[in-house]
RORO-785789 format. One line per 2 residues: number of its first residue (from 1); for each residue z, x, y of N, C-alpha, C, O, CB. Coordinates in steps of 0.02 Angstrom, whole numbers, plus 50000, padded with zeros to 5 digits. Glycine has a CB too. Layout:
N
NUM) Z,X,Y,Z,X,Y,Z,X,Y,Z,X,Y,Z,X,Y  ...
END
This chain:
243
1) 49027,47936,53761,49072,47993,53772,49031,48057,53776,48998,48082,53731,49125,47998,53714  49039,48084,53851,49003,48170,53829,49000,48216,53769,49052,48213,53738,49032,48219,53865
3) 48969,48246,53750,48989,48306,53719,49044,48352,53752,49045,48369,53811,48930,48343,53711  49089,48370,53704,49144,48417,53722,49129,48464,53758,49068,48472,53760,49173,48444,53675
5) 49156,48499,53786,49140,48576,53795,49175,48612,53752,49150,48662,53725,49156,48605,53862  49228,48593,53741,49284,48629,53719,49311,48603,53643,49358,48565,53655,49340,48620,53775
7) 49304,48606,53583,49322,48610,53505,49404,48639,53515,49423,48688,53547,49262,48672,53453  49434,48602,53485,49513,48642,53462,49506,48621,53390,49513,48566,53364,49602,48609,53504
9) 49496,48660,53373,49522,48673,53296,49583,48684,53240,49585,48743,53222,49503,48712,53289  49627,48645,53211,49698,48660,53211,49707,48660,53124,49722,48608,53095,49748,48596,53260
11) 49700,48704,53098,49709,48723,53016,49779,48687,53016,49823,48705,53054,49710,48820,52989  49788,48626,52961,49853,48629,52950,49859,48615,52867,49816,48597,52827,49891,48577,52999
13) 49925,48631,52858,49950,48659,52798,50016,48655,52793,50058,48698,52804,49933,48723,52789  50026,48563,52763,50102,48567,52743,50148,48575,52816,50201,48606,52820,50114,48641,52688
15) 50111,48536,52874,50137,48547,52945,50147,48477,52969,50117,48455,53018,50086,48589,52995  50198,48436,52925,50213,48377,52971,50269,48374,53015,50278,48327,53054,50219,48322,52936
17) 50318,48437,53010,50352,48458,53074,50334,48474,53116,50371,48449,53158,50382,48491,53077  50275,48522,53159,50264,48552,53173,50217,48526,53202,50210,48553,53256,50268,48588,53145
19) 50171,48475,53190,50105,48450,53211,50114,48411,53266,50079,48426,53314,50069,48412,53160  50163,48349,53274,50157,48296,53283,50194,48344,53371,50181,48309,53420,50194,48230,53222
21) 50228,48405,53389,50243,48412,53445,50180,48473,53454,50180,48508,53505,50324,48427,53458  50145,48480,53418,50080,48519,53453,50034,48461,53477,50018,48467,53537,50033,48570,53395
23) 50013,48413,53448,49988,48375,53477,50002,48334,53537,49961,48317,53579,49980,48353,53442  50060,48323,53536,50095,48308,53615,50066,48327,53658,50034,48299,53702,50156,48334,53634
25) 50084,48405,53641,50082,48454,53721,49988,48426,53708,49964,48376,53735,50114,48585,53720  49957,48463,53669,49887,48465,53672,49840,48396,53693,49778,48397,53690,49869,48487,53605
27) 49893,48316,53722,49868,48275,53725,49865,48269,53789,49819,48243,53822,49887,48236,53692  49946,48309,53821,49959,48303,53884,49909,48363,53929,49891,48355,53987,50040,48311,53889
29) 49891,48431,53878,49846,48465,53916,49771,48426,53915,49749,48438,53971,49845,48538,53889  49732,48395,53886,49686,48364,53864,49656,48312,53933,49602,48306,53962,49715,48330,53799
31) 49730,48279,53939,49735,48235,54005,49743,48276,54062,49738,48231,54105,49794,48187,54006  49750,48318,54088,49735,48359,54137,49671,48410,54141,49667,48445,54192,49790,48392,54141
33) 49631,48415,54102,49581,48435,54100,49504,48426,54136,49485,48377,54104,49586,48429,54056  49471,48435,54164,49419,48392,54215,49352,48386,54180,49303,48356,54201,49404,48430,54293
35) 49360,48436,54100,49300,48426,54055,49312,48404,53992,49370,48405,53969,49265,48482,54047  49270,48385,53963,49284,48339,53898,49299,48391,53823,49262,48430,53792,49203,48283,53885
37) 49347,48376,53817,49395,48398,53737,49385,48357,53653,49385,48296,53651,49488,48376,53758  49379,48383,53614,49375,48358,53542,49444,48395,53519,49470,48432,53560,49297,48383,53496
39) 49463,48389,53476,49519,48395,53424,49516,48372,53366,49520,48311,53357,49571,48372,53440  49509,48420,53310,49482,48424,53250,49545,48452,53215,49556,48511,53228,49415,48465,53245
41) 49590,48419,53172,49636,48435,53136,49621,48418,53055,49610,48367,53023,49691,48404,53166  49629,48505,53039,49596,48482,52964,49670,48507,52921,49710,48553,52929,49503,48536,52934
43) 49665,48471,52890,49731,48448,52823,49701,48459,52785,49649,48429,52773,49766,48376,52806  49734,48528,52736,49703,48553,52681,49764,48569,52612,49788,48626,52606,49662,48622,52710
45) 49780,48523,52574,49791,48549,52521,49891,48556,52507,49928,48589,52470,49742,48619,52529  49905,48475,52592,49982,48476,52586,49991,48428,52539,49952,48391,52510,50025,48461,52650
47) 50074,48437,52536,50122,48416,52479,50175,48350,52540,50214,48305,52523,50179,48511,52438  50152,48371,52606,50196,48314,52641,50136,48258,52683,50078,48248,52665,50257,48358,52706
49) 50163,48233,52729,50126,48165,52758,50086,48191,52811,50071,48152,52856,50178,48102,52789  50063,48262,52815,50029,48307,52872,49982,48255,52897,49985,48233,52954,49989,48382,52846
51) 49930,48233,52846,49879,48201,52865,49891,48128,52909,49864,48109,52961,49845,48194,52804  49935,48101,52871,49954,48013,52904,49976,48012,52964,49965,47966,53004,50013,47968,52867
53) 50025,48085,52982,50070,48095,53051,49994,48112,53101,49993,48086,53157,50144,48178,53046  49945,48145,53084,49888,48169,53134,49856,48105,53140,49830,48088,53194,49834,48233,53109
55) 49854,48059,53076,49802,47988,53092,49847,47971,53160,49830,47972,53219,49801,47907,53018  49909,47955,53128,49946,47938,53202,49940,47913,53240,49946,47855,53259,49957,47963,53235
57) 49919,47980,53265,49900,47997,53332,49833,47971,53381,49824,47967,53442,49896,48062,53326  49795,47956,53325,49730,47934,53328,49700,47896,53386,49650,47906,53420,49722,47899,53277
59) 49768,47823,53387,49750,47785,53436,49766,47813,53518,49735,47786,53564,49785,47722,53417  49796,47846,53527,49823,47901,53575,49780,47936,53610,49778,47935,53672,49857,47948,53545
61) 49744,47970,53573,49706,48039,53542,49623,48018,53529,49597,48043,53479,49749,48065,53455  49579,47972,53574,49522,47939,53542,49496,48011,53523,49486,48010,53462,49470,47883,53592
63) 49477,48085,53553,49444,48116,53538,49479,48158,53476,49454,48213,53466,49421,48142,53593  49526,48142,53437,49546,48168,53384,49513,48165,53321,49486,48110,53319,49598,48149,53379
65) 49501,48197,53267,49479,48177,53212,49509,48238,53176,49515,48299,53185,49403,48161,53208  49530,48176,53117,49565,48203,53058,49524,48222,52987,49501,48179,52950,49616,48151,53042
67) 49520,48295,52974,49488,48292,52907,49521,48313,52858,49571,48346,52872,49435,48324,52903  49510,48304,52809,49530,48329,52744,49506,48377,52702,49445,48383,52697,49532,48289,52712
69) 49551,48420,52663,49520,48456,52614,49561,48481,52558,49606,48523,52557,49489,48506,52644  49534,48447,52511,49592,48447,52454,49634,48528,52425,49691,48537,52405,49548,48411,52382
71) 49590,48565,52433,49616,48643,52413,49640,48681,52481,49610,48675,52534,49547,48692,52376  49706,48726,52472,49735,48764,52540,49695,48814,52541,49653,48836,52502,49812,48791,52544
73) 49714,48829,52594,49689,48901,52635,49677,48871,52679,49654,48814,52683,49629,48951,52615  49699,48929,52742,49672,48942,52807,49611,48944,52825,49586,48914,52872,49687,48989,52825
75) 49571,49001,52764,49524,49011,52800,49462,48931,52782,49414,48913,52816,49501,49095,52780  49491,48897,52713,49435,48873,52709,49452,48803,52747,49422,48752,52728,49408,48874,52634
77) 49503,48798,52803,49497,48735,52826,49469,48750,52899,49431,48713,52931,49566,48692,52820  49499,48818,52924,49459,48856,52983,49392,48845,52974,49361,48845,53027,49470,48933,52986
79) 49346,48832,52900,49246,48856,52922,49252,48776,52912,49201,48757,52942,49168,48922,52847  49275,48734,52895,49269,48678,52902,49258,48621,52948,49219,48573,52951,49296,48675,52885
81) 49339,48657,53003,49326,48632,53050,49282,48650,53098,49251,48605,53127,49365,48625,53066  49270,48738,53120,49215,48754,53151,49145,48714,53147,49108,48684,53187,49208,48813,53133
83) 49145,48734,53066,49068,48671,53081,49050,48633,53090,48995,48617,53114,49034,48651,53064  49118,48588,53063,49117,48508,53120,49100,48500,53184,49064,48457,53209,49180,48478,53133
85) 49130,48547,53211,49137,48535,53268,49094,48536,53321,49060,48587,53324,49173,48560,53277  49085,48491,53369,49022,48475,53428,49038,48514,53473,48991,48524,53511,49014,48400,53464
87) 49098,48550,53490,49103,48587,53546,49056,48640,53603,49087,48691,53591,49141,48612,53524  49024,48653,53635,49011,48719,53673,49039,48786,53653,49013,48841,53645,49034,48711,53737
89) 49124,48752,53643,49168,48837,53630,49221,48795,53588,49248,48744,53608,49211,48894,53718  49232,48828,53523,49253,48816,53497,49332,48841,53462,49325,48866,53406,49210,48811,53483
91) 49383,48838,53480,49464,48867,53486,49490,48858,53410,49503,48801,53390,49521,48815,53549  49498,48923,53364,49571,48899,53331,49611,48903,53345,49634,48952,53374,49594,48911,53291
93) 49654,48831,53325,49731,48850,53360,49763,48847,53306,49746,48815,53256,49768,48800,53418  49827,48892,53312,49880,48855,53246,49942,48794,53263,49974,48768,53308,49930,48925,53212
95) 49933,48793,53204,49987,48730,53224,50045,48736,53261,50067,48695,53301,50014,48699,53169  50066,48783,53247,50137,48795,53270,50133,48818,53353,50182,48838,53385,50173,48859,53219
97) 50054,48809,53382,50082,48799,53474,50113,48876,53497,50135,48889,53553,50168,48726,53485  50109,48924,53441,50150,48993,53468,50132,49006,53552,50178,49006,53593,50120,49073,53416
99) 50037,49019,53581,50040,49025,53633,50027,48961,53654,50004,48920,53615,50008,49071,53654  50043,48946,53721,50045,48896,53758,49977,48886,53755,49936,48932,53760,50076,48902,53820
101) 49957,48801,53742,49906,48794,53723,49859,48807,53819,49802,48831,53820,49906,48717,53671  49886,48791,53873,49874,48796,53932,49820,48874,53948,49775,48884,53988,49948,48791,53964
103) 49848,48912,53903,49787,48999,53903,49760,48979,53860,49778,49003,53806,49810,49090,53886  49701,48923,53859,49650,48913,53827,49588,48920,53884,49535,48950,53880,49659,48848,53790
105) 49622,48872,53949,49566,48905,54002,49542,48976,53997,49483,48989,53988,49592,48904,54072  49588,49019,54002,49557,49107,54007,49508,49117,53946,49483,49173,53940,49628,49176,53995
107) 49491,49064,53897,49438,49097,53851,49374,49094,53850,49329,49125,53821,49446,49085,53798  49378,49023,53908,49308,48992,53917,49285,49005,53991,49321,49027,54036,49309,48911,53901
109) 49230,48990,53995,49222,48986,54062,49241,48964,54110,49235,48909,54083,49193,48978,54072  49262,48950,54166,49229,48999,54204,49261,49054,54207,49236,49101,54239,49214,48982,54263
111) 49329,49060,54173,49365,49094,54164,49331,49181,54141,49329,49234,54173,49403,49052,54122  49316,49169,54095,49276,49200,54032,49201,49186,54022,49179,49161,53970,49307,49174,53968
113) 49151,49207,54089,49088,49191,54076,49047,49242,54028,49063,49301,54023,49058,49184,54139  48995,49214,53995,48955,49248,53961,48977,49284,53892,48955,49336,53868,48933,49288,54003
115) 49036,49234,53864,49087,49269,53796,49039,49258,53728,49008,49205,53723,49179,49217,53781  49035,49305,53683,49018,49274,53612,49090,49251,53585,49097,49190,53578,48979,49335,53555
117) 49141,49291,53571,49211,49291,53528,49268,49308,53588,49268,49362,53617,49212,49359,53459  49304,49268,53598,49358,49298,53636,49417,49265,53588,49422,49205,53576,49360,49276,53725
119) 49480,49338,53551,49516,49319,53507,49594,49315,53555,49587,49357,53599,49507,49371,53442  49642,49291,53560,49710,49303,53576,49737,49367,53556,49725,49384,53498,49748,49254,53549
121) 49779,49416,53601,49783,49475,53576,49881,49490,53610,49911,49487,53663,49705,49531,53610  49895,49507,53533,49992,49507,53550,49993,49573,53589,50042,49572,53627,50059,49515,53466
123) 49952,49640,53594,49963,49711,53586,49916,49717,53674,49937,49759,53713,49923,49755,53494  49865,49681,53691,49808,49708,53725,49873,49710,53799,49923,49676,53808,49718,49648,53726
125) 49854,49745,53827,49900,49770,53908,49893,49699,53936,49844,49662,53943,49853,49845,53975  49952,49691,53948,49965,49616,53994,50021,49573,53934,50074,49551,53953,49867,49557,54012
127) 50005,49569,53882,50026,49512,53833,50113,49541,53810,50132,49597,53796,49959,49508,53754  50153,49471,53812,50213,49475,53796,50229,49439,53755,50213,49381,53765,50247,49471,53833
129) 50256,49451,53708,50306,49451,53632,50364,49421,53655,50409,49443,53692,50330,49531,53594  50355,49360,53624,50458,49342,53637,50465,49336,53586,50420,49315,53550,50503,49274,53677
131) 50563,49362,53553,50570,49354,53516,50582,49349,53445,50618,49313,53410,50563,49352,53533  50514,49423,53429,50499,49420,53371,50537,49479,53349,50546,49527,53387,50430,49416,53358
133) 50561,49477,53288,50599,49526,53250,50569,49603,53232,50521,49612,53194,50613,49491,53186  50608,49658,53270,50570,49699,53249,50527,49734,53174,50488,49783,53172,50599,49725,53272
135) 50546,49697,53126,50516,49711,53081,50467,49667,53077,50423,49688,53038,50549,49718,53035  50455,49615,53099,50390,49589,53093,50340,49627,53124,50285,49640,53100,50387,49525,53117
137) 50363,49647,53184,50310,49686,53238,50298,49745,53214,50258,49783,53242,50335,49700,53312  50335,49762,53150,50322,49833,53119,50278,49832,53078,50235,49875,53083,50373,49864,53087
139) 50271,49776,53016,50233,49744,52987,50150,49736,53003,50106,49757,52965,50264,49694,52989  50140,49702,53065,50108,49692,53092,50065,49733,53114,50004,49723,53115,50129,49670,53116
141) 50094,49783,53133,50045,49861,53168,50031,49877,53110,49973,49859,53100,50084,49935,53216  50059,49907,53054,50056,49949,53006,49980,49906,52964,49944,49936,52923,50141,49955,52964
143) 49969,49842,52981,49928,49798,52944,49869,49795,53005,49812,49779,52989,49969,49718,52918  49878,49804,53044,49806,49825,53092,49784,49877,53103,49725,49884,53118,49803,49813,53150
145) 49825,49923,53099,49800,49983,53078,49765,50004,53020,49729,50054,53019,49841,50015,53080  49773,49967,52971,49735,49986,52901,49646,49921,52914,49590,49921,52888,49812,49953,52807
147) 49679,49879,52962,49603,49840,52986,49560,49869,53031,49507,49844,53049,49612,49774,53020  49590,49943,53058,49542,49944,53124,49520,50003,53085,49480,50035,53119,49573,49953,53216
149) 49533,50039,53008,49517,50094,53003,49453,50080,52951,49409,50122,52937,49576,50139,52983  49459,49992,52920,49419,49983,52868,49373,49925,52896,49319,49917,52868,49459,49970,52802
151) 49388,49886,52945,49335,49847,52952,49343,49850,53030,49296,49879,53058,49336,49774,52913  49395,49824,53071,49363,49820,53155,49391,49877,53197,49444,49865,53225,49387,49744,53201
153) 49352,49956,53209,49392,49992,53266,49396,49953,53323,49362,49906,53342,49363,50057,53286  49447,49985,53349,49458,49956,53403,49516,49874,53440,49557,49865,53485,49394,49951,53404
155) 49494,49846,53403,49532,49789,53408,49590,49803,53370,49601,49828,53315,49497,49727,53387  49636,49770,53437,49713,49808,53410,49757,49746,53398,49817,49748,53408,49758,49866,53474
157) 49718,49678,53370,49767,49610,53372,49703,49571,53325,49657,49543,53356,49792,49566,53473  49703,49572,53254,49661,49523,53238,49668,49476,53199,49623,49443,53173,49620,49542,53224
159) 49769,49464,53187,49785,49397,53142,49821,49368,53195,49853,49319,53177,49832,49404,53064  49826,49382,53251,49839,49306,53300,49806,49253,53302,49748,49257,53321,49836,49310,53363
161) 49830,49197,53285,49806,49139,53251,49757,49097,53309,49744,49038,53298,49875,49092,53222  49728,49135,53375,49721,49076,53417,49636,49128,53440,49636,49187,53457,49804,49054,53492
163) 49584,49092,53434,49508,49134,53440,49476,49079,53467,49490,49020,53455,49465,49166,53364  49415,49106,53520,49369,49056,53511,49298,49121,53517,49289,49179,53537,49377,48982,53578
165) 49257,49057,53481,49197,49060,53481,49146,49015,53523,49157,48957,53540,49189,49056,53426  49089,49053,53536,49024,49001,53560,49008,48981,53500,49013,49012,53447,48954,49033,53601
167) 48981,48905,53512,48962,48863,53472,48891,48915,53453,48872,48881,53405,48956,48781,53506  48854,48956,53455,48812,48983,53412,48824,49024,53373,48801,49032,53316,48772,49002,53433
169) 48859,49052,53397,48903,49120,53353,48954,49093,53299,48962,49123,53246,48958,49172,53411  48996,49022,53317,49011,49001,53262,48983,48973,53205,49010,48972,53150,49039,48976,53274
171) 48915,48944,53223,48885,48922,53161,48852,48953,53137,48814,48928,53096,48857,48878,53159  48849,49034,53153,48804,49088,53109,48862,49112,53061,48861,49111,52999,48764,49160,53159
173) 48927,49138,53111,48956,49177,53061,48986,49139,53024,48977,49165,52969,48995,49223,53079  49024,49084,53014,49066,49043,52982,49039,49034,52921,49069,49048,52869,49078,48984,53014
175) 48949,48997,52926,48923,48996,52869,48925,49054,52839,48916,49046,52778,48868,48975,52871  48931,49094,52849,48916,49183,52804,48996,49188,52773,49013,49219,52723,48894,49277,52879
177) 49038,49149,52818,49119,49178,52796,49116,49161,52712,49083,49120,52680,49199,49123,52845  49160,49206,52695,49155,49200,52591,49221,49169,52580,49229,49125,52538,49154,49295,52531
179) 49298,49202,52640,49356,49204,52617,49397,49147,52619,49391,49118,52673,49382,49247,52642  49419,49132,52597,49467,49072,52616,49548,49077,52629,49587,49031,52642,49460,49024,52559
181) 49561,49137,52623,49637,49149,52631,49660,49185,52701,49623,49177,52749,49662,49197,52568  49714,49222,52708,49731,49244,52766,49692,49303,52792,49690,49302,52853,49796,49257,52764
183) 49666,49343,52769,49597,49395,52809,49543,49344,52818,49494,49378,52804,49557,49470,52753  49518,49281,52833,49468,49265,52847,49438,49275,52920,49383,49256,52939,49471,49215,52827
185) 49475,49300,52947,49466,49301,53041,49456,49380,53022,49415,49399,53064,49553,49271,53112  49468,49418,52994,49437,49492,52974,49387,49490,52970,49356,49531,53004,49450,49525,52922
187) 49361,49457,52940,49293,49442,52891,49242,49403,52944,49184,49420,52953,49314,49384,52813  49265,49363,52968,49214,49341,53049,49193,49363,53078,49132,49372,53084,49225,49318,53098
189) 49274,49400,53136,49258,49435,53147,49211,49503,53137,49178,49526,53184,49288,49426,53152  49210,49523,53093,49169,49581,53053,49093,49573,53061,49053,49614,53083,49185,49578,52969
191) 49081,49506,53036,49016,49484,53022,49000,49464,53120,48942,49475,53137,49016,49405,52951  49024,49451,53148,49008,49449,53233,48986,49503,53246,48927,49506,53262,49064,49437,53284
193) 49028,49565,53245,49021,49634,53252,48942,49659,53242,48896,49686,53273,49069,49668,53201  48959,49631,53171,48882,49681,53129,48823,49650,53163,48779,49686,53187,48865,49665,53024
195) 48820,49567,53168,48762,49561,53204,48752,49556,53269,48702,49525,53290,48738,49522,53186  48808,49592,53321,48770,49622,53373,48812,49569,53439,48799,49566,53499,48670,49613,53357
197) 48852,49542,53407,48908,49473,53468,48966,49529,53472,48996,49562,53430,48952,49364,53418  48967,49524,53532,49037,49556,53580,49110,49510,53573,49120,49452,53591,49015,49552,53676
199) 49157,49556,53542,49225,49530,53536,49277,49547,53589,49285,49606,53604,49251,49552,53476  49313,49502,53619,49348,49528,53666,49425,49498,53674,49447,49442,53666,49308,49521,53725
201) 49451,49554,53692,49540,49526,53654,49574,49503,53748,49581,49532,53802,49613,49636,53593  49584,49450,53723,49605,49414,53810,49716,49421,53788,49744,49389,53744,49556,49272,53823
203) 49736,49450,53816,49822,49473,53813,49858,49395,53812,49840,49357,53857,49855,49529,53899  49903,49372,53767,49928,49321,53797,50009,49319,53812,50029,49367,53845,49906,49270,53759
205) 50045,49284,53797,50114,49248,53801,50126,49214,53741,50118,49153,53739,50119,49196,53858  50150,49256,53673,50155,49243,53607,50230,49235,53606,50272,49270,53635,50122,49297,53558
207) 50240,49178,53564,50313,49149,53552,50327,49145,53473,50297,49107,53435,50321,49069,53586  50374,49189,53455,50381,49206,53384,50403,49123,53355,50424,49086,53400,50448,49276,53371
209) 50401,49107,53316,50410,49042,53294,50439,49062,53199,50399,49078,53155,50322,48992,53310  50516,49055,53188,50542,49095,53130,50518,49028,53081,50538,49027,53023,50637,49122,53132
211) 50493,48996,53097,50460,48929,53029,50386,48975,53024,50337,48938,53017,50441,48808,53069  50375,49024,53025,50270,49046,53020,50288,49043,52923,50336,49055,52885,50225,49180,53070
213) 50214,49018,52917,50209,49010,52845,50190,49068,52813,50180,49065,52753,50166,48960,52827  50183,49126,52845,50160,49191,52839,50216,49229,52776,50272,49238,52799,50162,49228,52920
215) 50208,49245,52727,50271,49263,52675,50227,49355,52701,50169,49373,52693,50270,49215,52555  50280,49389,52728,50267,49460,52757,50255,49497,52687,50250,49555,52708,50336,49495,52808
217) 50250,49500,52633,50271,49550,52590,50205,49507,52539,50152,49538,52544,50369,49556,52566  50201,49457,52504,50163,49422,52472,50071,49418,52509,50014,49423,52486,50208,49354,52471
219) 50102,49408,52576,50028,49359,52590,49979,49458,52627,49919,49467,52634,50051,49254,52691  50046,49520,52642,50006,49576,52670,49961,49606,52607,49904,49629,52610,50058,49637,52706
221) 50011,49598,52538,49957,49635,52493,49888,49587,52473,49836,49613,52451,49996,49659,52418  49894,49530,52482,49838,49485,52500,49795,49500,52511,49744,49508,52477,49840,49453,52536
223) 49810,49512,52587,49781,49532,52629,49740,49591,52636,49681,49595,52652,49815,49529,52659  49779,49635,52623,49770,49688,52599,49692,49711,52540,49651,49756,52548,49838,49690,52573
225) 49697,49660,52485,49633,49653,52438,49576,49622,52459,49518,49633,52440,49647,49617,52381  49603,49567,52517,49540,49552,52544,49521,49595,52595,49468,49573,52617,49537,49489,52566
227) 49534,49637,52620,49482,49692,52646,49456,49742,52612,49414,49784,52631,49504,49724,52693  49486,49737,52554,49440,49786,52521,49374,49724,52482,49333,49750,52443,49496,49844,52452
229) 49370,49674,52491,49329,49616,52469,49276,49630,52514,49218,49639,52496,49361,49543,52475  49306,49633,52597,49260,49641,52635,49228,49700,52634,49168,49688,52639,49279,49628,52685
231) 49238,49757,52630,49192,49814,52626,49151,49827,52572,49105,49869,52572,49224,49866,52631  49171,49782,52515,49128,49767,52456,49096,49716,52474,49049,49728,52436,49160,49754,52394
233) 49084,49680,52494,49032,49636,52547,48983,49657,52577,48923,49644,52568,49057,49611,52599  49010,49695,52617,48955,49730,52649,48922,49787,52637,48873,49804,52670,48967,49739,52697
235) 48949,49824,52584,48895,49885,52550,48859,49834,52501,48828,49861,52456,48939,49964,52500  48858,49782,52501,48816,49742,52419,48774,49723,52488,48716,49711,52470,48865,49657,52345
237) 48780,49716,52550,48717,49677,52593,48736,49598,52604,48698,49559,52634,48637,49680,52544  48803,49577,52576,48813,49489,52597,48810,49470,52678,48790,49415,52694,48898,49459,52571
239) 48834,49525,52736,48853,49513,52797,48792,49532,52815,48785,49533,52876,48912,49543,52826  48713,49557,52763,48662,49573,52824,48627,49492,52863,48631,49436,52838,48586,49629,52782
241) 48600,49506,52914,48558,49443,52942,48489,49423,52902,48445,49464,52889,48536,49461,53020  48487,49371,52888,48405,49343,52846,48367,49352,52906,48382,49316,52954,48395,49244,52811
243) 48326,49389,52914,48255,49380,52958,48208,49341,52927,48154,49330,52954,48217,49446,52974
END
């Protein structure tokens, strides 16, 4: 079997609704594809049959692989699977399929030549919102705005759940990542920035999905502490490069 070009990466968490029709679509895009795909679904830390429904799939799915990891978080099943992974370019996706997994071409080449980070972006000119309740979208700004003032100017979309990386850039920054909760794509991102990799927000076709495991009020002040984690990070010197 070639090496991939292409890593999909799919954090899941307590997603045995939700999985088994992302994988569908992602089997049926997989099979239309003219270059070779991996799929790395890491199960971290559910209470339902997440993991057994992805074995599943397995026989279906030869380039699938299922990992495990006994403690939740996002972020720590996100550096997990990144580093697994054999890919060229390496995609998180979330489970829940919000954008069509099909605008994965626009991140890679040839689409997207010469990318370090290209993240999914709800806000960048072109990209449309279905759906979503205006108070989420209120939420949302008010919480990137306090990210672009303390860790990324500029980038105006940086908890959309769907990024890729080059396979070099992922195995520098990932290893450096500290966080394991919902700012961990802050914190990557961040550490990309500092050492000198270009981030670039590609607009998509985001589909509000009212099952997101996202608790708006709980998981923002979270959130919220872990950026101040991160700027205490980086005045102590954790995000500098070892020469």
């Amino acid at each position: 079997m070639p090496s991939p070009l292409l890593s999909i990466v799919i954090p899941a968490h307590n997603e045995a609704l939700r999985l088994p029709g992302t994988l569908e679509k992602i089997a049926a895009f997989t099979a239309r594809q003219s270059y070779p795909i991996e799929v790395l679904v890491v199960e971290n830390g559910s209470q339902d049959n997440t993991a057994e429904l992805a074995r599943s799939f397995q026989a279906a799915m030869p380039y699938l692989q299922v990992l495990h990891e006994a403690q939740a978080g996002k972020g720590l099943a996100v550096r997990r699977g990144m580093l697994e992974a054999s890919g060229e370019y390496r995609f998180i996706c979330d489970a829940d399929l919000s954008m069509p997994i099909e605008e994965v071409n626009r991140f890679i080449p040839p689409a997207l030549p010469d990318m370090d980070v290209a993240i999914a972006s709800r806000e960048a000119p072109g990209a449309v919102r279905y759906d979503e309740p205006p108070f989420r979208h209120l939420t949302g700004r008010v919480f990137n705005a306090v990210v672009r003032a303390m860790a990324l100017p500029g980038l105006q979309d940086t908890q959309c759940g769907f990024k890729c990386f080059r396979a070099e850039v992922a195995q520098e920054v990932f290893q450096q990542q500290t966080l394991n909760g919902w700012a961990f794509d802050v914190e990557v991102l961040y550490i990309a920035r500092r050492w000198g990799y270009r981030v670039v927000e590609i607009p998509i076709h985001w589909y509000y999905n009212a099952h997101s495991q996202v608790h708006v009020f709980k998981d923002t002040w979270r959130m919220l502490h872990e950026l101040v984690t991160i700027r205490r990070n980086a005045a102590q010197g954790k995000y500098d490069r070892q020469v």
